[in-house]
C-alpha positions in Angstrom: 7.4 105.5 -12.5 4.0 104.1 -13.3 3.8 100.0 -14.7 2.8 99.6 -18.1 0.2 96.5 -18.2 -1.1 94.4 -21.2 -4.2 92.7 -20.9 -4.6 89.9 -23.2 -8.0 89.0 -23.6 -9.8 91.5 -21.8 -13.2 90.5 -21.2 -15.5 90.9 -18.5 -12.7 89.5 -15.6 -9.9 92.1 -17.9 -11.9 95.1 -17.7 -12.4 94.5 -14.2 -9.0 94.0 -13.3 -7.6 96.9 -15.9 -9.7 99.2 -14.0 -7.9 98.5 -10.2 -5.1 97.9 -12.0 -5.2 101.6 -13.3 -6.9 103.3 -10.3 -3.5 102.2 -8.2 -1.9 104.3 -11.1 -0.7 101.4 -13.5 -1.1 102.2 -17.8 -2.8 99.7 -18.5 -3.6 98.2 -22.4 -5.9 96.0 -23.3 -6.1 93.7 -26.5 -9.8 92.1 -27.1 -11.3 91.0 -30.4 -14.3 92.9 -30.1 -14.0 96.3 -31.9 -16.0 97.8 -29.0 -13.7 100.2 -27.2 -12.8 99.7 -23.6 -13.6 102.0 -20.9 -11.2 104.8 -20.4 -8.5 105.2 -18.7 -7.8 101.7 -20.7 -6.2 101.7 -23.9 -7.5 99.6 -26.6 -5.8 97.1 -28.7 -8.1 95.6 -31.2 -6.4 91.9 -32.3 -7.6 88.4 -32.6 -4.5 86.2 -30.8 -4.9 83.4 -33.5 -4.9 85.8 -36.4 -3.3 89.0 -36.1 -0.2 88.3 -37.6 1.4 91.4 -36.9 0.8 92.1 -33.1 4.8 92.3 -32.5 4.5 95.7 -34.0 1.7 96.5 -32.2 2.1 96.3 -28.9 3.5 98.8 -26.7 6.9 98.5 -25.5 8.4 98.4 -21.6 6.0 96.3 -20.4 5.9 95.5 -16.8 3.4 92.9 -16.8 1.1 90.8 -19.2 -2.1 88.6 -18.3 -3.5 86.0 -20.6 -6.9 85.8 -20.2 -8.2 83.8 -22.9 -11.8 82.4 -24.3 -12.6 80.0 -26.9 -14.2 80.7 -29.8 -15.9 77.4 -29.5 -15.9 74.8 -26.6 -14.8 71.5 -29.0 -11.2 70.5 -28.9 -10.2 72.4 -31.9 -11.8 76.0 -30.2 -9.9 75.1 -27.1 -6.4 74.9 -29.0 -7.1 77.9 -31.4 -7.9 80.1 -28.5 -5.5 78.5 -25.5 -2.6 77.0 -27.4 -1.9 79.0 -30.4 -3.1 82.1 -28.4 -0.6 81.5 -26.2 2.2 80.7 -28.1 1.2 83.7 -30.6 1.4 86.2 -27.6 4.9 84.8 -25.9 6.0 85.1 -29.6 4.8 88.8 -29.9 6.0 89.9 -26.8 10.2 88.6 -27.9 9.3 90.5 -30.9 7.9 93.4 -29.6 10.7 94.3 -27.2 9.2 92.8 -23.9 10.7 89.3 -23.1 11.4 90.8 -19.5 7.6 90.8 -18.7 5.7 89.3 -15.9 3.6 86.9 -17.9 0.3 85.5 -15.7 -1.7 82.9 -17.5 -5.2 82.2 -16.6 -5.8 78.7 -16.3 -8.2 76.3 -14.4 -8.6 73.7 -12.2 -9.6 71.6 -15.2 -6.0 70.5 -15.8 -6.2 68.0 -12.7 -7.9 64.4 -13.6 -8.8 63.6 -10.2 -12.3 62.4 -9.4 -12.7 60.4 -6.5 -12.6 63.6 -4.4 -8.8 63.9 -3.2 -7.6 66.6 -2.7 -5.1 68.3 -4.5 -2.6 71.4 -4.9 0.2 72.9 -6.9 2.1 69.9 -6.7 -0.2 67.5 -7.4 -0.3 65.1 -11.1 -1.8 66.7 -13.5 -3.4 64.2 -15.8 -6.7 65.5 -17.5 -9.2 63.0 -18.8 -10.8 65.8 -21.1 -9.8 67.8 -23.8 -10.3 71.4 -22.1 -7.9 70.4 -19.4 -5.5 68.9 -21.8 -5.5 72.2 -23.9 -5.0 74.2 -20.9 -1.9 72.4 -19.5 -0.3 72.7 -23.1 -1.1 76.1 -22.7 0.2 76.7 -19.5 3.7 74.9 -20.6 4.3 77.4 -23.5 3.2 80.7 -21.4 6.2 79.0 -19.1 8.4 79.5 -22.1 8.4 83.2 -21.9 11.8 84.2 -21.3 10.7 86.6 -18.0 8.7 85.5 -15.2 5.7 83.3 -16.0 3.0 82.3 -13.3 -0.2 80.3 -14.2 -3.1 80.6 -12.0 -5.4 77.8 -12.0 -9.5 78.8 -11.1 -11.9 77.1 -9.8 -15.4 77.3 -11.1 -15.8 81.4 -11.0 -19.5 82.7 -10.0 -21.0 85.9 -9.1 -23.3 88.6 -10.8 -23.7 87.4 -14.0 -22.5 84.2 -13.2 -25.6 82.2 -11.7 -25.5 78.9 -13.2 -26.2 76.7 -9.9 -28.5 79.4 -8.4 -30.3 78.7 -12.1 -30.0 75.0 -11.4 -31.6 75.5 -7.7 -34.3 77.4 -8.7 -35.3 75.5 -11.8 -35.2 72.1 -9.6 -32.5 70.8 -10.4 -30.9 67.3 -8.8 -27.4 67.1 -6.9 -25.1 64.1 -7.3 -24.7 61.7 -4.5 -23.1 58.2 -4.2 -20.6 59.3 -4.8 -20.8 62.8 -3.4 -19.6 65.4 -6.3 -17.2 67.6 -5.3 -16.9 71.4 -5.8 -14.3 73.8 -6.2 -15.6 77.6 -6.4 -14.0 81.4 -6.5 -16.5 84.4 -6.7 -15.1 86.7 -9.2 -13.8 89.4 -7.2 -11.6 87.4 -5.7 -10.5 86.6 -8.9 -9.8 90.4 -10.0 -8.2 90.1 -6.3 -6.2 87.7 -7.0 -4.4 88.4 -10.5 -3.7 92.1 -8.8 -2.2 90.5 -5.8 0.0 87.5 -8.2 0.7 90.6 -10.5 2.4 92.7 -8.1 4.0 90.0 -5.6 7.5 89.6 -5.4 9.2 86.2 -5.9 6.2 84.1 -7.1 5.9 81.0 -7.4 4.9 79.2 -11.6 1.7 77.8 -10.1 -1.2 78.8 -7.7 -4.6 77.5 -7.6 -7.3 80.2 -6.9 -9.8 78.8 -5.4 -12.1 79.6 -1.9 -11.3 78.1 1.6 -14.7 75.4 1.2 -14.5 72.6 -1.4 -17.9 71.3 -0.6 -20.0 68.7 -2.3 -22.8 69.7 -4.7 -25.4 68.7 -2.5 -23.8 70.7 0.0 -23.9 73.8 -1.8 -27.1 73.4 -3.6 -28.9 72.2 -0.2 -27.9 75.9 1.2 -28.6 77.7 -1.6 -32.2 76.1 -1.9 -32.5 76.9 2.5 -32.0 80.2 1.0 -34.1 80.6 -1.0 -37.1 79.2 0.9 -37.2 76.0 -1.7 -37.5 72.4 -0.9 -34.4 69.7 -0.7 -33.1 69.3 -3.4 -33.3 65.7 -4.8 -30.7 63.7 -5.4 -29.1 61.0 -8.1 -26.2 58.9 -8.0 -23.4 59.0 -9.8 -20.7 57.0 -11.6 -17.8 55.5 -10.1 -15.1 58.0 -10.2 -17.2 60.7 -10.3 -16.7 62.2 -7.3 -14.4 65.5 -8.2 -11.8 66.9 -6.5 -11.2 69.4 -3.4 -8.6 71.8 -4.3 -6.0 73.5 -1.8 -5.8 77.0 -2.0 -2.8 77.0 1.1 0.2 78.4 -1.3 -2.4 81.3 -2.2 -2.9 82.3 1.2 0.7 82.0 2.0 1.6 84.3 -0.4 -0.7 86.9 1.5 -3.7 86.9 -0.2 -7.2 88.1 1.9 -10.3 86.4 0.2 -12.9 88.4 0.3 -15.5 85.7 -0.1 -13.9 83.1 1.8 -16.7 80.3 1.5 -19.5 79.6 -0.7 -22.3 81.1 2.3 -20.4 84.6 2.0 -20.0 84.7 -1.9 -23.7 83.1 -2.4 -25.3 85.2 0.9 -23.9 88.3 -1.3 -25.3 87.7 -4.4 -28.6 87.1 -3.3 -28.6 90.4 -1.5 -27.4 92.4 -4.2 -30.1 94.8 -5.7 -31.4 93.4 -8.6 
């Protein structure tokens, strides 16, 4: 018997996934605010989380599993906990009233909810004690998806690039500066490892609540931005210093890799070298 899938929140990473998800024969729904339809064979759900005060009744019942994949509105405090934390809590809530508190709930989260910045490194275990609202917002998010009464997992990304997603190669090109003194640094997954990723979590027996998705190479930014610009046939980039306790994070991703998980891009040379390769 085929799973039955909801994706909440099914954007551009949703769609993606629903689409793997449903070529390995999977149903899969998918509940977006945007009135435009999603590609067959996906099944639409048009709600807005914060609003839709009836989506108990409309969701489909014997689900299997359920992703949260949530944006904000706005990116202020109050955007993050309309979208994050009463999203959440409105979904966990739907899916007891709709029949489905069995489901494998995975929550999309981010590497945001660690305060580090004087470029430790860190993992599944470590504090989390974000200096800034988005992190904060996230965590409280991720503490009420771990209310759902099934399995609840909470993957925590890194910053996700790829086509469409070219902020630094923007920043390279335009000359932009890397921070140095101290060194910034970077934590990175290319969003097909990402799709990747949430399939693999989806399906894997026994998980674990937590798991940071992120590639094999925290670099610094210089070090990233230095290759790219090689790349590209552009000079150095130039650098500025930064503030003490500036200096970011480096994020493990060993529990992912335990768990079985192949990276396709494994560093920031094999995600970056094919993106700028890609026909344009």
């Amino acid at each position: 018997m085929s799973e039955r899938i909801l994706i909440a929140g099914c954007g551009r990473i949703g769609t993606r996934l629903g689409l793997q998800l449903s070529r390995a024969g999977a149903t899969v729904y998918g509940l977006r605010r945007s009135q435009q339809p999603l590609p067959d064979p996906l099944i639409t759900i048009n709600a807005h989380l914060g609003r839709d005060e009836g989506l108990a009744e409309r969701l489909p019942a014997g689900l299997d599993r359920v992703y949260v994949i949530l944006t904000p509105d706005q990116y202020d405090d109050a955007g993050y906990k309309a979208s994050y934390v009463d999203g959440t809590a409105h979904i966990v809530d739907a899916l007891h009233g709709s029949g489905n508190p069995s489901a494998r709930l995975i929550f999309v989260s981010s590497t945001g909810v660690y305060g580090q910045s004087s470029g430790e490194w860190v993992d599944e275990e470590s504090p989390t004690l974000p200096t800034r609202f988005s992190g904060q917002r996230l965590l409280e998010a991720e503490a009420i998806a771990a209310t759902h009464s099934g399995e609840s997992i909470s993957v925590r990304f890194g910053g996700i690039y790829g086509p469409g997603r070219e902020a630094l190669l923007r920043r390279v090109r335009s000359g932009g500066s890397c921070q140095t003194n101290p060194p910034l640094y970077t934590n990175r997954i290319h969003e097909d490892d990402c799709v990747g990723i949430l399939a693999h979590l989806g399906g894997l027996p026994d998980p674990q609540a937590v798991y940071l998705g992120v590639d094999n190479a925290p670099a610094s930014q210089c070090e990233v931005m230095d290759y790219l610009a090689a790349e590209l046939g552009l000079p150095a980039v130039a650098r500025v210093d930064g503030k003490q306790g500036s200096g970011g994070k480096r994020c493990s991703n060993r529990r992912l890799l335990a768990s079985g998980y192949k990276l396709q891009f494994p560093d920031y040379r094999a995600g970056y070298s094919a993106l700028l390769t890609e026909p344009r």
